[in-house]
mmCIF file as Biopython writes it, N, C-alpha, C and O atoms, coordinates in Angstrom:
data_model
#
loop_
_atom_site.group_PDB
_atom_site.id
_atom_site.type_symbol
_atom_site.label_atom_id
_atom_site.label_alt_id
_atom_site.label_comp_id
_atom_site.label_asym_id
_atom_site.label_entity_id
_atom_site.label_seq_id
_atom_site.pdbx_PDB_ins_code
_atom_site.Cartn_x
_atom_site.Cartn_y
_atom_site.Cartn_z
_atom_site.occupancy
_atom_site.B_iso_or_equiv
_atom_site.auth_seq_id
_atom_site.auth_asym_id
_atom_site.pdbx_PDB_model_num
ATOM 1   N N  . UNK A ? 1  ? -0.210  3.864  19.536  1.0 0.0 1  A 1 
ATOM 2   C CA . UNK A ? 1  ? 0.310   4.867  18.646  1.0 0.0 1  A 1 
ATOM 3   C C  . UNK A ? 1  ? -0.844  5.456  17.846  1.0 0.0 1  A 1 
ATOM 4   O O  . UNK A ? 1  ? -1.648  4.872  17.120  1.0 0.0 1  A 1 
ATOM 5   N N  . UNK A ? 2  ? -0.754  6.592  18.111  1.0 0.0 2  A 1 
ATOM 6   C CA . UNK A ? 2  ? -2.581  7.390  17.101  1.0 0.0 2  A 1 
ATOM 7   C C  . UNK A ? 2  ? -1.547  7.879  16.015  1.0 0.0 2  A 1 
ATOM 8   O O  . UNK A ? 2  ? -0.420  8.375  15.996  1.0 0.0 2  A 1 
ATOM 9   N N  . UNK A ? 3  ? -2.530  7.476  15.110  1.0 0.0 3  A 1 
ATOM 10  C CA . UNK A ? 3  ? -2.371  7.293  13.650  1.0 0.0 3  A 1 
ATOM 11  C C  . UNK A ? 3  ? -3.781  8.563  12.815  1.0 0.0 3  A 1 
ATOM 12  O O  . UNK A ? 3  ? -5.011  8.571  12.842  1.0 0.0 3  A 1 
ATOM 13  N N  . UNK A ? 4  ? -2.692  9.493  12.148  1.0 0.0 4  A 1 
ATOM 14  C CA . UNK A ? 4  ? -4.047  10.396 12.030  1.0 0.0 4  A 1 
ATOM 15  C C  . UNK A ? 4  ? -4.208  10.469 10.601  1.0 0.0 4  A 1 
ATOM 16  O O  . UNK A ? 4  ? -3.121  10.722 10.081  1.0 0.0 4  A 1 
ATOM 17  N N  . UNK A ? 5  ? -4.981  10.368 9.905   1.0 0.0 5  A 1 
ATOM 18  C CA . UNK A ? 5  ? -5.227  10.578 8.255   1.0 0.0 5  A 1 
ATOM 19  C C  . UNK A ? 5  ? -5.892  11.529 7.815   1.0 0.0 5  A 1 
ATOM 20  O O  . UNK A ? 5  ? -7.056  11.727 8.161   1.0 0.0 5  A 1 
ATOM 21  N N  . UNK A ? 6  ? -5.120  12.416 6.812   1.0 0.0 6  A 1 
ATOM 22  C CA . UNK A ? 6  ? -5.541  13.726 6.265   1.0 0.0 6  A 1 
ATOM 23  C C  . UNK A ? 6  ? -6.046  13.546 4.941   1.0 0.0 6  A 1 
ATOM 24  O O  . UNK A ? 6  ? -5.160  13.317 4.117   1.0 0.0 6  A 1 
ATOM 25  N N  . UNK A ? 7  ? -7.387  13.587 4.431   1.0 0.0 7  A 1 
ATOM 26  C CA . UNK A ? 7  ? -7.415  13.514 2.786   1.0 0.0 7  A 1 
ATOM 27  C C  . UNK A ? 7  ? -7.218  15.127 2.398   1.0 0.0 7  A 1 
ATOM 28  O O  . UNK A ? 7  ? -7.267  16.020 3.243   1.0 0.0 7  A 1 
ATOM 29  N N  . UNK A ? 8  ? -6.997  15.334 1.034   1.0 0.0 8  A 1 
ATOM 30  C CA . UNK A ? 8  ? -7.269  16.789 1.062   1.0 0.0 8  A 1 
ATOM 31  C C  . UNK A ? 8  ? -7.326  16.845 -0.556  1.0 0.0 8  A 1 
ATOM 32  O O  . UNK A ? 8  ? -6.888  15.903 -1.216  1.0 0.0 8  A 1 
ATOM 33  N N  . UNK A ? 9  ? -7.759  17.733 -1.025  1.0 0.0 9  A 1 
ATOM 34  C CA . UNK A ? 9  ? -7.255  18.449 -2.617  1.0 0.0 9  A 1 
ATOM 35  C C  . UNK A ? 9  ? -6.031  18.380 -2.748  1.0 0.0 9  A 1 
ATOM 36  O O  . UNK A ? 9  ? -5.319  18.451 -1.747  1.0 0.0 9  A 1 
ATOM 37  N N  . UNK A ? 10 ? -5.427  18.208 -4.157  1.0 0.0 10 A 1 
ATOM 38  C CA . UNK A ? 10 ? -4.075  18.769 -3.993  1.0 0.0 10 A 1 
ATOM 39  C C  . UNK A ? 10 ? -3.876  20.320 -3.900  1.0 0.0 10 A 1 
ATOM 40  O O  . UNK A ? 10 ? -4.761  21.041 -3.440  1.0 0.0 10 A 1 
ATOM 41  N N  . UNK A ? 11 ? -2.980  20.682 -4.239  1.0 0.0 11 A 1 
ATOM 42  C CA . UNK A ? 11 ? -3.174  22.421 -4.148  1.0 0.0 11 A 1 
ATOM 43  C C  . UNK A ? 11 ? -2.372  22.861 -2.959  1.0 0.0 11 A 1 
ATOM 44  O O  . UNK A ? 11 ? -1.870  23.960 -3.195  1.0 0.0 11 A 1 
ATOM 45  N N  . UNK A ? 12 ? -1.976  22.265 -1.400  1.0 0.0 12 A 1 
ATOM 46  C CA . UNK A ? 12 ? -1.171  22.904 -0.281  1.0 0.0 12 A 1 
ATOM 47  C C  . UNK A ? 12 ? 0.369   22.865 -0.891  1.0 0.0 12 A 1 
ATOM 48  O O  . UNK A ? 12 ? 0.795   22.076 -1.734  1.0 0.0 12 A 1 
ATOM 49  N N  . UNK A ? 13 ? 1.000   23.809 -0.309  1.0 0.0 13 A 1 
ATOM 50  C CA . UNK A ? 13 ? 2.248   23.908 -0.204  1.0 0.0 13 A 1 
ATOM 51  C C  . UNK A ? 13 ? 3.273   23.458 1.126   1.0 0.0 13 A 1 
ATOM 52  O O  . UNK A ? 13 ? 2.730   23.709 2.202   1.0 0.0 13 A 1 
ATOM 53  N N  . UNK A ? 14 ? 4.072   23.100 1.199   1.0 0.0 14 A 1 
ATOM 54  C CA . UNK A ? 14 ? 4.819   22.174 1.843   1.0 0.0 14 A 1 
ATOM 55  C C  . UNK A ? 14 ? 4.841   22.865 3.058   1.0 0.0 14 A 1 
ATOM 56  O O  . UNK A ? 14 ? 4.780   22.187 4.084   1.0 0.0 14 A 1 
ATOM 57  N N  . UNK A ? 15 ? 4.911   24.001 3.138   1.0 0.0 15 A 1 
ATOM 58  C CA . UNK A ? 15 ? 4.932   25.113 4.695   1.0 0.0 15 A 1 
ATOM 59  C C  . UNK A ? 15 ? 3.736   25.046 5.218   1.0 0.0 15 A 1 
ATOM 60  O O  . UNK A ? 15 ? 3.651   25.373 6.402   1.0 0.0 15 A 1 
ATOM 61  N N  . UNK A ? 16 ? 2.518   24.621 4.517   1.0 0.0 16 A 1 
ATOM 62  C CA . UNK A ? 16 ? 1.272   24.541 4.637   1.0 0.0 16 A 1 
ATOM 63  C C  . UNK A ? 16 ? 1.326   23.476 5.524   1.0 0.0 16 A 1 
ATOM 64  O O  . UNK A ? 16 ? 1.338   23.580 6.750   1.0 0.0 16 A 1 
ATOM 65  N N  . UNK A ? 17 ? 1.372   22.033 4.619   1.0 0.0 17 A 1 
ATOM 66  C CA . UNK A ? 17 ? 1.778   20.988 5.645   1.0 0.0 17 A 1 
ATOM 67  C C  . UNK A ? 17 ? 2.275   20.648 6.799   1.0 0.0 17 A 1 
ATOM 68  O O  . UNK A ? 17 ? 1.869   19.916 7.701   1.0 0.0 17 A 1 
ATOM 69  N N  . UNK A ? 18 ? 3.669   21.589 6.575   1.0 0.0 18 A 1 
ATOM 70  C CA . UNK A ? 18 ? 4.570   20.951 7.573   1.0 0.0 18 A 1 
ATOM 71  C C  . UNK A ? 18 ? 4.079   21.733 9.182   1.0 0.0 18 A 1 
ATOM 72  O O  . UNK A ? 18 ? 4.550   21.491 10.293  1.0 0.0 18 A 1 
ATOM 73  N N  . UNK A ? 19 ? 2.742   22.935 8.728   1.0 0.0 19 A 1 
ATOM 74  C CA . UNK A ? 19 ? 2.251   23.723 9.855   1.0 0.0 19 A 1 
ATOM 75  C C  . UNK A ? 19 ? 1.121   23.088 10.221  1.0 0.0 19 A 1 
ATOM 76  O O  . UNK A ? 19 ? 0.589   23.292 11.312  1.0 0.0 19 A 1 
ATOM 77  N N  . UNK A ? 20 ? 0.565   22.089 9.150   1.0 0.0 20 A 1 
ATOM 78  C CA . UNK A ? 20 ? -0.465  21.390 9.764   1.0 0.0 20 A 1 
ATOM 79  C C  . UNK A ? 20 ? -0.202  19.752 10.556  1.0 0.0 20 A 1 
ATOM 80  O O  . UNK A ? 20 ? -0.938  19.236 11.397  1.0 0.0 20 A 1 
ATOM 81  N N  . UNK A ? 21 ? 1.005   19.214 10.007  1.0 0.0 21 A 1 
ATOM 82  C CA . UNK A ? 21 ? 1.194   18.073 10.958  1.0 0.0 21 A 1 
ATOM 83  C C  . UNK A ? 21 ? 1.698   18.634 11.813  1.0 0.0 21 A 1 
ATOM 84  O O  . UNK A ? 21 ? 1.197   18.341 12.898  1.0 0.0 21 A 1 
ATOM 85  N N  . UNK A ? 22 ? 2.642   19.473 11.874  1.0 0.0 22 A 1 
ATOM 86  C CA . UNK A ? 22 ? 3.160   20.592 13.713  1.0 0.0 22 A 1 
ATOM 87  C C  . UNK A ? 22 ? 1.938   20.427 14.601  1.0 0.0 22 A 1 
ATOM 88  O O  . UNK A ? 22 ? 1.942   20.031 15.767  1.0 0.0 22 A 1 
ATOM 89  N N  . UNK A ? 23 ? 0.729   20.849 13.755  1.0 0.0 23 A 1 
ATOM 90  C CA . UNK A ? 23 ? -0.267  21.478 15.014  1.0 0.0 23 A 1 
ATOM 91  C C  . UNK A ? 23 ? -0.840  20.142 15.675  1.0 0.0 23 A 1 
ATOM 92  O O  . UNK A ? 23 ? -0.748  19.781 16.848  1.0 0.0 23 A 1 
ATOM 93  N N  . UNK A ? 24 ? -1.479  19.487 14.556  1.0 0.0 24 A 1 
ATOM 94  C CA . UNK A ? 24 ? -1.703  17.801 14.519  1.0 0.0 24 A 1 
ATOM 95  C C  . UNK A ? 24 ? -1.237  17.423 15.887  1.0 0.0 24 A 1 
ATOM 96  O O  . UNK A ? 24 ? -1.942  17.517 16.892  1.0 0.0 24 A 1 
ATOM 97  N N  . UNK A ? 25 ? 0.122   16.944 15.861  1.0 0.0 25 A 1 
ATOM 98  C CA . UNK A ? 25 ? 0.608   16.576 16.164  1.0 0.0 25 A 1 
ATOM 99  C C  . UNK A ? 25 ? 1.014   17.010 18.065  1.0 0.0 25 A 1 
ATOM 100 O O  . UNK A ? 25 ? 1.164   16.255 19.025  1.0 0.0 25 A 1 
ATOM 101 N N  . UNK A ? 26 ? 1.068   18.253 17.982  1.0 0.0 26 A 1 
ATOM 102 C CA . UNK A ? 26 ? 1.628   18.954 19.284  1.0 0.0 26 A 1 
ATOM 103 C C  . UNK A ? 26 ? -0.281  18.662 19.914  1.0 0.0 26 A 1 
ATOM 104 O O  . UNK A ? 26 ? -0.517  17.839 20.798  1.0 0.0 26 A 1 
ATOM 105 N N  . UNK A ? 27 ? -1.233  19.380 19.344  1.0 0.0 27 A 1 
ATOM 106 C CA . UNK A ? 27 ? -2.323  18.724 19.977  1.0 0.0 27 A 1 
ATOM 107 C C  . UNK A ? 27 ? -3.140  17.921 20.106  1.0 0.0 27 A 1 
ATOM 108 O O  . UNK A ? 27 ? -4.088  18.037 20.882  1.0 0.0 27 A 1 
ATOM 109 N N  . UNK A ? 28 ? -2.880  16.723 19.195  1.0 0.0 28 A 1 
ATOM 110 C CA . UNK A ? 28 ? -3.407  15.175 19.702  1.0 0.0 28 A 1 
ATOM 111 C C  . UNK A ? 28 ? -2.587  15.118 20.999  1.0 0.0 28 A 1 
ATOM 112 O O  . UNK A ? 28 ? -3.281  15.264 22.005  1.0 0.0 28 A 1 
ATOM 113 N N  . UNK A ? 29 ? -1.217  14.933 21.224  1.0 0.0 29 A 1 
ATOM 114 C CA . UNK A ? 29 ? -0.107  14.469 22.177  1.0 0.0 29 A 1 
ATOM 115 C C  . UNK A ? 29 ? -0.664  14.951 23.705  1.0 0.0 29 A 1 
ATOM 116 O O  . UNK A ? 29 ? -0.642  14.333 24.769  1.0 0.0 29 A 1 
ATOM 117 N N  . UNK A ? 30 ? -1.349  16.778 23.270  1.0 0.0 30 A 1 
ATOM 118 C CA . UNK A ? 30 ? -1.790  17.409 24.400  1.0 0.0 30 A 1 
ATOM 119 C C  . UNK A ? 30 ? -2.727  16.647 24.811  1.0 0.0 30 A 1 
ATOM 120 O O  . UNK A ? 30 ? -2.633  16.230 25.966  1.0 0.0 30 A 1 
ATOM 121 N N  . UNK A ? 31 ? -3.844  16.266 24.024  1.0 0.0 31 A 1 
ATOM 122 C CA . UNK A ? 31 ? -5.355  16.339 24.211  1.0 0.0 31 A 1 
ATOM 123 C C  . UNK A ? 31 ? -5.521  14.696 24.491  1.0 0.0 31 A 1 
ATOM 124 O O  . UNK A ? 31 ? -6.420  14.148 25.129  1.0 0.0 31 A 1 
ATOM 125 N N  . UNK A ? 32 ? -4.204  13.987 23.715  1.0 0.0 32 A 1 
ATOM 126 C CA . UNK A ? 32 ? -3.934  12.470 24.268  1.0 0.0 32 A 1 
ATOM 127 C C  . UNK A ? 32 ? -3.230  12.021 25.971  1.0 0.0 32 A 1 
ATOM 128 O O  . UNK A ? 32 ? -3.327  10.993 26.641  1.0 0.0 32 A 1 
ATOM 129 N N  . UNK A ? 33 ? -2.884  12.666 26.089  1.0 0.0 33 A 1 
ATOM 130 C CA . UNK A ? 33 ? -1.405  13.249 27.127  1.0 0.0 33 A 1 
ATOM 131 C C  . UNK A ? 33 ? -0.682  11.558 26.671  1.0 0.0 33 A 1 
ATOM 132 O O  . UNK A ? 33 ? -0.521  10.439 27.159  1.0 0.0 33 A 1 
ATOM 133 N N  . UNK A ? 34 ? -0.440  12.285 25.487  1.0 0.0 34 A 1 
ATOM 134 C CA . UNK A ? 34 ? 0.795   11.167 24.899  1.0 0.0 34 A 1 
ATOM 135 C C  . UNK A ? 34 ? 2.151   11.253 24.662  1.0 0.0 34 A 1 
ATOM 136 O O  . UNK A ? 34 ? 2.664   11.606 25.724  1.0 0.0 34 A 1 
ATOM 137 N N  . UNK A ? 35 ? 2.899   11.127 23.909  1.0 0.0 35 A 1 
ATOM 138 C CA . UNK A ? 35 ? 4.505   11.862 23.225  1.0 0.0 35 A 1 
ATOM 139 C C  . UNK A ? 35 ? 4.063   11.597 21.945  1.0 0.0 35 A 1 
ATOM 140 O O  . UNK A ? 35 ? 3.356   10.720 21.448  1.0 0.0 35 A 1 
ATOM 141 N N  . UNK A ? 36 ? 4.709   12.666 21.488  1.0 0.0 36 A 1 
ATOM 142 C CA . UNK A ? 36 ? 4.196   13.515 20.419  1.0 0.0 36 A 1 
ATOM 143 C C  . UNK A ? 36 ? 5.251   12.734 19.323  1.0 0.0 36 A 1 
ATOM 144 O O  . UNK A ? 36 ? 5.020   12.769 18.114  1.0 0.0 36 A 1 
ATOM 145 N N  . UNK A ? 37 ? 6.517   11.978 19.929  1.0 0.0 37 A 1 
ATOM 146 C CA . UNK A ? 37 ? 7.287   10.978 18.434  1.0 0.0 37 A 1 
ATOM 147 C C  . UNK A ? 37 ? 6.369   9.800  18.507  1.0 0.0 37 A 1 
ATOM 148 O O  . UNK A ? 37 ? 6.758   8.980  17.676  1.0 0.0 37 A 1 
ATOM 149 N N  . UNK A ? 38 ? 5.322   9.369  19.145  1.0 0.0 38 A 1 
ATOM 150 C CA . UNK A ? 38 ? 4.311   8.010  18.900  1.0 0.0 38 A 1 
ATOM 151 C C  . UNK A ? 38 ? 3.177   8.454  17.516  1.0 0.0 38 A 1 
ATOM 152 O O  . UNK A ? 38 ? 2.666   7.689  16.697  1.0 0.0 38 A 1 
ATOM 153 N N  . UNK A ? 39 ? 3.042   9.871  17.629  1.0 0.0 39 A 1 
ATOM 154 C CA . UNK A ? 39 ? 2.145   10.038 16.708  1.0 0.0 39 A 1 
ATOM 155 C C  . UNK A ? 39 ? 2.572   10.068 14.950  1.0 0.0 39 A 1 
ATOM 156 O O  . UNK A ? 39 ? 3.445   10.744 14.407  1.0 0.0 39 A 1 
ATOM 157 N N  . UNK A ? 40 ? 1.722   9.195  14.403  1.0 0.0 40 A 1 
ATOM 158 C CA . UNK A ? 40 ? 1.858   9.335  13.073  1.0 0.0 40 A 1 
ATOM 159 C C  . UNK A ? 40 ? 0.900   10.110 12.324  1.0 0.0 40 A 1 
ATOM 160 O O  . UNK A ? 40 ? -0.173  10.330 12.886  1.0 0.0 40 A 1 
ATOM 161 N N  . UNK A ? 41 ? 1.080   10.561 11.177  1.0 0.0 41 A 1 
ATOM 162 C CA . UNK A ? 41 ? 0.114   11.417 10.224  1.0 0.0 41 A 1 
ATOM 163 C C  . UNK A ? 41 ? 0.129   11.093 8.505   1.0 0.0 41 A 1 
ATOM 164 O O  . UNK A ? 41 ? 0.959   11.520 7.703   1.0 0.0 41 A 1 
ATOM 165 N N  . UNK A ? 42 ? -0.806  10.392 8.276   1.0 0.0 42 A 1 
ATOM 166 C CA . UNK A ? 42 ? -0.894  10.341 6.667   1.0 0.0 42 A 1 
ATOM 167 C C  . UNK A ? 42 ? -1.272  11.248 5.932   1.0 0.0 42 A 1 
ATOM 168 O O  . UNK A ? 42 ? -2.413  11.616 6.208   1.0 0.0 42 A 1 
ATOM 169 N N  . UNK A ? 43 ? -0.641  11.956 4.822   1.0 0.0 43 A 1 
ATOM 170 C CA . UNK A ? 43 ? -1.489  12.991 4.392   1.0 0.0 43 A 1 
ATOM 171 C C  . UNK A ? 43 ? -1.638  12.344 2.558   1.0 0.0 43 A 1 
ATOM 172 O O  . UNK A ? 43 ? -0.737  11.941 1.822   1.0 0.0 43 A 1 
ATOM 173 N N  . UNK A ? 44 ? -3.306  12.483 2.260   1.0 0.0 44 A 1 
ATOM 174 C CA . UNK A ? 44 ? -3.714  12.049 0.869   1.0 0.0 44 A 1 
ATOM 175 C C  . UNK A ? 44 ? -3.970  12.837 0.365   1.0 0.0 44 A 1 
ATOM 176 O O  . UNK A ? 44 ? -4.739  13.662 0.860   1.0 0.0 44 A 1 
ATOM 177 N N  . UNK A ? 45 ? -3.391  12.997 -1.021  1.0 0.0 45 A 1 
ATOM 178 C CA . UNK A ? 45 ? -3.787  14.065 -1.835  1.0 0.0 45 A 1 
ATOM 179 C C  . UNK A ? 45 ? -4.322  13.957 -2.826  1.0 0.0 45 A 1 
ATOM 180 O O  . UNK A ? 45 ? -3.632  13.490 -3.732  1.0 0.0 45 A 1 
ATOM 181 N N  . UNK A ? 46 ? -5.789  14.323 -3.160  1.0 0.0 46 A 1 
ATOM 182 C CA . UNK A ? 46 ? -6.514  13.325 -4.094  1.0 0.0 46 A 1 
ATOM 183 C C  . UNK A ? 46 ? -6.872  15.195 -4.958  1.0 0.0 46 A 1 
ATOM 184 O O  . UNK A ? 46 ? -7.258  16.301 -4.581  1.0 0.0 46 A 1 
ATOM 185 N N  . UNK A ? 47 ? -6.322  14.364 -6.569  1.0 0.0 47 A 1 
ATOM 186 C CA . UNK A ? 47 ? -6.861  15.124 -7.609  1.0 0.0 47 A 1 
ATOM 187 C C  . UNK A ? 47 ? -7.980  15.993 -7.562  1.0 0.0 47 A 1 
ATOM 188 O O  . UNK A ? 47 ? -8.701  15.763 -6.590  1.0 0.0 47 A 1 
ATOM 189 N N  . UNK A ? 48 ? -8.396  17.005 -8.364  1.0 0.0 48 A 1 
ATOM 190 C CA . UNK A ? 48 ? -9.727  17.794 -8.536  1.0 0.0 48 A 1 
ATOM 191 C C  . UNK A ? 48 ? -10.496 16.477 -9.403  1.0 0.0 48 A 1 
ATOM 192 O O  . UNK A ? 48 ? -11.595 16.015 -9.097  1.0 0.0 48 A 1 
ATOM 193 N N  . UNK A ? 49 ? -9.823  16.110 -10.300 1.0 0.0 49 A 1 
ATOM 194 C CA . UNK A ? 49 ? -10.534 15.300 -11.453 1.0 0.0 49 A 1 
ATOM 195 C C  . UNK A ? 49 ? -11.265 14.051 -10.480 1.0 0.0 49 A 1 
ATOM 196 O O  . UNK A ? 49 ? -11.968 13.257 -11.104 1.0 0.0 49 A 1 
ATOM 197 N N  . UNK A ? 50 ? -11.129 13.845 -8.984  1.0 0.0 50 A 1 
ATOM 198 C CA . UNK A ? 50 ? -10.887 12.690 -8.610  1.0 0.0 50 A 1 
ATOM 199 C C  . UNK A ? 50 ? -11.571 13.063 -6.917  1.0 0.0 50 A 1 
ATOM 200 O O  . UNK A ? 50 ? -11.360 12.409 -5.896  1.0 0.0 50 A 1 
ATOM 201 N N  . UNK A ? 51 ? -12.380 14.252 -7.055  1.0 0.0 51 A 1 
ATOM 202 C CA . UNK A ? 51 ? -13.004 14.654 -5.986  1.0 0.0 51 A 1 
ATOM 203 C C  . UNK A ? 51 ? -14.361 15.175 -6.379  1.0 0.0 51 A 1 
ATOM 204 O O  . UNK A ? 51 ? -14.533 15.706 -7.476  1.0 0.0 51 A 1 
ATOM 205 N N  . UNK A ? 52 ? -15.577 14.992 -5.265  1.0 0.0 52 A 1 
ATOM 206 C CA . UNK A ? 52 ? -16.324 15.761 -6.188  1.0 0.0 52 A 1 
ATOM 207 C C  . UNK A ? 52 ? -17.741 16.011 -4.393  1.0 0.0 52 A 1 
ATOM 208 O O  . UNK A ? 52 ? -17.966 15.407 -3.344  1.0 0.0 52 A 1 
ATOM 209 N N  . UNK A ? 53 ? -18.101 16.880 -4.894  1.0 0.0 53 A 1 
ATOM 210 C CA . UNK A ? 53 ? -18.790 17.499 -3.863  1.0 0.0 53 A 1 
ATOM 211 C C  . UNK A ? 53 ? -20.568 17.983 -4.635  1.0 0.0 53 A 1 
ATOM 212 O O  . UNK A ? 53 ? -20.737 18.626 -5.672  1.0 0.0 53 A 1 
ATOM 213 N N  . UNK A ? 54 ? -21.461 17.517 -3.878  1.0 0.0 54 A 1 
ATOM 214 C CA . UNK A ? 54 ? -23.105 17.386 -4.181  1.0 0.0 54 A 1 
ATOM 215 C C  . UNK A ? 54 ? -22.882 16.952 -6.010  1.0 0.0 54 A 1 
ATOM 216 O O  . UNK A ? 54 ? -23.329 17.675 -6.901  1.0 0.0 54 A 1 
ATOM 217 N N  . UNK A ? 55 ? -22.293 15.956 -6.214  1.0 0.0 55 A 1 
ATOM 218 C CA . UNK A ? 55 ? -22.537 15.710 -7.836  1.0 0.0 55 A 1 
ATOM 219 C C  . UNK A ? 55 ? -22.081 16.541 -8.581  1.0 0.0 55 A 1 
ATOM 220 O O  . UNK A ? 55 ? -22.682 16.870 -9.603  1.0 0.0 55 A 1 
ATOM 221 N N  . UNK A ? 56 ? -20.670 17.168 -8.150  1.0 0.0 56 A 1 
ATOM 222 C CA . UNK A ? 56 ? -19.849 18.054 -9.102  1.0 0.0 56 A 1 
ATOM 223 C C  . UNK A ? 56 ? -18.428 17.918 -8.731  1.0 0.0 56 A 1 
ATOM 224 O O  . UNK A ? 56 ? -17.976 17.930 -7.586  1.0 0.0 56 A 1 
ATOM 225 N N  . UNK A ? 57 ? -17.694 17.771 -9.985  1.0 0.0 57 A 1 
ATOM 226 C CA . UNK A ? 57 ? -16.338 17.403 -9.528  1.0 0.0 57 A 1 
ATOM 227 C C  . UNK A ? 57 ? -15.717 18.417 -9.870  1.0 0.0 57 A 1 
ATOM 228 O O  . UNK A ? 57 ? -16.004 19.176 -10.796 1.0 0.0 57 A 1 
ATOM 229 N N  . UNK A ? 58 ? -14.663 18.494 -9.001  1.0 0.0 58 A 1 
ATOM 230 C CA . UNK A ? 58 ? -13.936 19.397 -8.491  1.0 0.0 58 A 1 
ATOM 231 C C  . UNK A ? 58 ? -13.316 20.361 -9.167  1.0 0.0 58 A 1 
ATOM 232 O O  . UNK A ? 58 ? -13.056 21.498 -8.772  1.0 0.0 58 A 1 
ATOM 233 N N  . UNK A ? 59 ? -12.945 19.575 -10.836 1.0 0.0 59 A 1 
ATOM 234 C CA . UNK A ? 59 ? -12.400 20.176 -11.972 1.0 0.0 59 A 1 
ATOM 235 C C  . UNK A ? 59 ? -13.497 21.592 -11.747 1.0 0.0 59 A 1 
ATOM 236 O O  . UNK A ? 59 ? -13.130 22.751 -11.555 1.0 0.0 59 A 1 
ATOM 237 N N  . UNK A ? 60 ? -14.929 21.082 -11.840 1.0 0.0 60 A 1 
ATOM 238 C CA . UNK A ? 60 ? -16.376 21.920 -12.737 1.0 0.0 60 A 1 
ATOM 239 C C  . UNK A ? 60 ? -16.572 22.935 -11.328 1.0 0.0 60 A 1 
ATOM 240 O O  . UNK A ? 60 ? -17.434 23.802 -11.467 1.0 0.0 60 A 1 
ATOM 241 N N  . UNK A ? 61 ? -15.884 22.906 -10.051 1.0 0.0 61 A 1 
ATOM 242 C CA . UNK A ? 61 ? -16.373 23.866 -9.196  1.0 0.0 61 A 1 
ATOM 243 C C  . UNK A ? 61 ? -15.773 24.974 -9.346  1.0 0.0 61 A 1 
ATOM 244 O O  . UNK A ? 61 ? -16.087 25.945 -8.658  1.0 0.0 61 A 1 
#
């Protein structure tokens, strides 16, 4: 069973999501030649306060 994990910002909207585990999902299954109800998807949504990119957090970008 492929197990896929998404970190991200918060900030997406649920149509956002639900178009990104769709795609996820339909092409691991392809690119696995698996079935596409074996696949799982975690999605993490980690704060600005709680992200930070070359020594600047996310709040300050």
């Amino acid at each position: 069973m492929p197990v896929i994990q998404v970190t991200m910002s918060q900030g997406r909207t649920v149509e956002q999501k639900r178009e990104l585990v769709s795609v996820l999902t339909r092409e691991t299954a392809r690119i696995l030649k698996t079935k596409q109800d074996s696949i799982r998807i975690l999605i993490y949504e980690v704060s600005k306060e709680n992200w930070a990119n070359a020594g600047v957090l996310g709040l300050d970008m």
